[in-house]
C-alpha positions as CSV (number, residue, x, y, z in Angstrom):
1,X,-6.4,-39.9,176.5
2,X,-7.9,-36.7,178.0
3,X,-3.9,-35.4,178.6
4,X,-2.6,-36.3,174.8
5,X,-5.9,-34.0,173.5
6,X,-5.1,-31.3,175.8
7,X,-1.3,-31.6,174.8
8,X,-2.0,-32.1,171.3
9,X,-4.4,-29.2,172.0
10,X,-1.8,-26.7,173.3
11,X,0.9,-28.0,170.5
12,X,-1.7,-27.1,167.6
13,X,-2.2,-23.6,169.4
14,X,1.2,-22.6,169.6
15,X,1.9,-23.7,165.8
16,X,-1.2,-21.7,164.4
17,X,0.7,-18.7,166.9
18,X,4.3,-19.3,165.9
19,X,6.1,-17.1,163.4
20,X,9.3,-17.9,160.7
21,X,12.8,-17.4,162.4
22,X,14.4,-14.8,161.1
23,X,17.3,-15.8,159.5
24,X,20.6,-14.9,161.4
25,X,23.6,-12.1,160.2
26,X,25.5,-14.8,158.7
27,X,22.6,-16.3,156.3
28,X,21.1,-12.7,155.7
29,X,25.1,-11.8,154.1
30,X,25.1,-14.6,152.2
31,X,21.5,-14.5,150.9
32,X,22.5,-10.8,149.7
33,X,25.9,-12.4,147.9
34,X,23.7,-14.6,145.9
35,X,21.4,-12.0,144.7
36,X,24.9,-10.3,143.8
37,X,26.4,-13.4,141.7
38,X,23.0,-14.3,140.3
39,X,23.0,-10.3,138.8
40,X,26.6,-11.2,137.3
41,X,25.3,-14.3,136.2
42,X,22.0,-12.1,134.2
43,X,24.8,-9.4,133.2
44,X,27.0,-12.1,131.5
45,X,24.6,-14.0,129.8
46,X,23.3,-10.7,128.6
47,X,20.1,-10.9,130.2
48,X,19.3,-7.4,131.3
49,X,15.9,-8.4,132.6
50,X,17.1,-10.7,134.7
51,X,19.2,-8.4,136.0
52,X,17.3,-5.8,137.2
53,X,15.7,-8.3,139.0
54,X,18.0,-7.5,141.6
55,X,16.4,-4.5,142.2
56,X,13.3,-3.3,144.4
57,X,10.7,-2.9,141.5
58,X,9.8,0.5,143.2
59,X,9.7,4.6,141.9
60,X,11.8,5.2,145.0
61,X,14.5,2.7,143.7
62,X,17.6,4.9,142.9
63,X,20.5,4.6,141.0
64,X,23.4,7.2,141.6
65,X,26.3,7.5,139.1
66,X,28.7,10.1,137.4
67,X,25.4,10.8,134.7
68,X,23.5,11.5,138.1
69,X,20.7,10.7,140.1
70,X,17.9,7.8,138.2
71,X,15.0,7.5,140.1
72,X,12.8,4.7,139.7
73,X,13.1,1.1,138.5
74,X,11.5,2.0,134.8
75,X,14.0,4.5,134.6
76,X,16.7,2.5,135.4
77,X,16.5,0.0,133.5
78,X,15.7,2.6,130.5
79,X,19.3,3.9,131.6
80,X,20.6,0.4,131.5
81,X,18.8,-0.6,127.6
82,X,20.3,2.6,126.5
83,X,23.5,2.9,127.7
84,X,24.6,-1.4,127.1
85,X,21.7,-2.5,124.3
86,X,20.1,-5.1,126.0
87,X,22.5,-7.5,125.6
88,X,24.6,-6.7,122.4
89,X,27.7,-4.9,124.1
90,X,26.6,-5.7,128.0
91,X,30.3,-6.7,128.5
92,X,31.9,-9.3,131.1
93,X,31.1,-8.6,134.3
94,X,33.2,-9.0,137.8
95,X,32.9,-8.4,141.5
96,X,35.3,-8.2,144.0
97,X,36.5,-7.2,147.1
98,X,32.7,-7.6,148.0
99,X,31.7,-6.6,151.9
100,X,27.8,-7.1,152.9
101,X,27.1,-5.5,156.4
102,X,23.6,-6.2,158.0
103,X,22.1,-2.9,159.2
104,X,19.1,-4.7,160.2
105,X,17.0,-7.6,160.1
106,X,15.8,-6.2,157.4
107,X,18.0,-4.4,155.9
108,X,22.2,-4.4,154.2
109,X,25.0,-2.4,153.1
110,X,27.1,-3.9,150.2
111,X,30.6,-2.8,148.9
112,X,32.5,-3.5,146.6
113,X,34.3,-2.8,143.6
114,X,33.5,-3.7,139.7
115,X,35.6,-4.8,136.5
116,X,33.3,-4.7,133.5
117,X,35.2,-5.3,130.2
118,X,33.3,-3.6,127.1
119,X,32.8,-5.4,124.0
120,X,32.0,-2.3,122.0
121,X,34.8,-0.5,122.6
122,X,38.2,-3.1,122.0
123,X,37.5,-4.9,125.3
124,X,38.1,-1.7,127.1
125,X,37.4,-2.5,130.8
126,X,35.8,0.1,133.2
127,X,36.4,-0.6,136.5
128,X,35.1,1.3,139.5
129,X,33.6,1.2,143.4
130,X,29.7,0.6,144.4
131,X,27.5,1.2,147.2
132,X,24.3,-0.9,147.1
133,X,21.5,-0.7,149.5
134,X,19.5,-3.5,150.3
135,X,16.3,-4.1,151.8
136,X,14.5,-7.7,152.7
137,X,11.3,-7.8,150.7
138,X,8.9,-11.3,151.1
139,X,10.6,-12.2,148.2
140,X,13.5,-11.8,148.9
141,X,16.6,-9.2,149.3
142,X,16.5,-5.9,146.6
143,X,18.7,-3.4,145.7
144,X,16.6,-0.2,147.0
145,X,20.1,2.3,146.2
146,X,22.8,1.8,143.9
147,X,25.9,4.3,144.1
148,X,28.0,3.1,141.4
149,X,31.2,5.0,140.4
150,X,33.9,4.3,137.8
151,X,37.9,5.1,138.4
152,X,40.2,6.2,135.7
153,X,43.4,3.9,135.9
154,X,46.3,5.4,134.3
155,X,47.9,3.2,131.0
């Protein structure tokens, strides 16, 4: 009895001690694709909130396009409500080509390249490259930078 108290002892110890796994590279890449599809997802549904729930709710969140440098998440999503109307010409939104790289436990590199076709202007579609940041937060992975630029296609 006296050996199953002092085992159960040293079990309870070492679970009051012991810390989450990290998760590996593998998990960690597809953790930050999901965040991705889950933001085309918000974009397609015209849910803009949803959205920028993607990103690191910070005022050292940046978003860097050909209009220049946004910094903060307040201002970016300003950018986004003025630029798209919350929903009313948002568009149809794809990924592709998408590449995660895990820096470090904590933090990713994602590349990829973008189609979004414009319902305001005759279905026009813009299509371009993007360099996203990444950072794990407790709840979960955030876009901390967002490089986004668009490529002119020729007719």
């Amino acid at each position: 009895m006296k050996r199953t108290t002092q085992i159960l002892f040293a079990l309870l110890l070492c679970v009051g001690f012991a810390r989450p796994i990290p998760t590996g590279p593998e998990s960690a890449r597809a953790e930050v694709a999901a965040l991705l599809t889950t933001q085309v997802r918000s974009w397609n549904q015209g849910d803009l909130n949803a959205f920028m729930q993607g990103y690191w709710q910070s005022d050292r969140t940046e978003y860097v396009g050909s209009g220049g440098i946004v910094q903060g998440w307040k201002a970016i999503q300003q950018r986004y409500q003025r630029t798209y109307q919350h929903g009313k010409s948002m568009g149809r939104l794809r990924f592709k080509n998408l590449q995660v790289t895990l820096l470090a436990p904590d933090a990713a590199l994602a590349v990829g390249e973008y189609a979004l076709q414009l319902r305001q202007s005759g279905d026009k579609t813009s299509k371009g490259f993007f360099t996203l940041v990444l950072r794990r937060f407790p709840e979960g992975w955030r876009i901390i930078n967002d490089h986004t630029s668009a490529y002119i296609t020729k007719p």
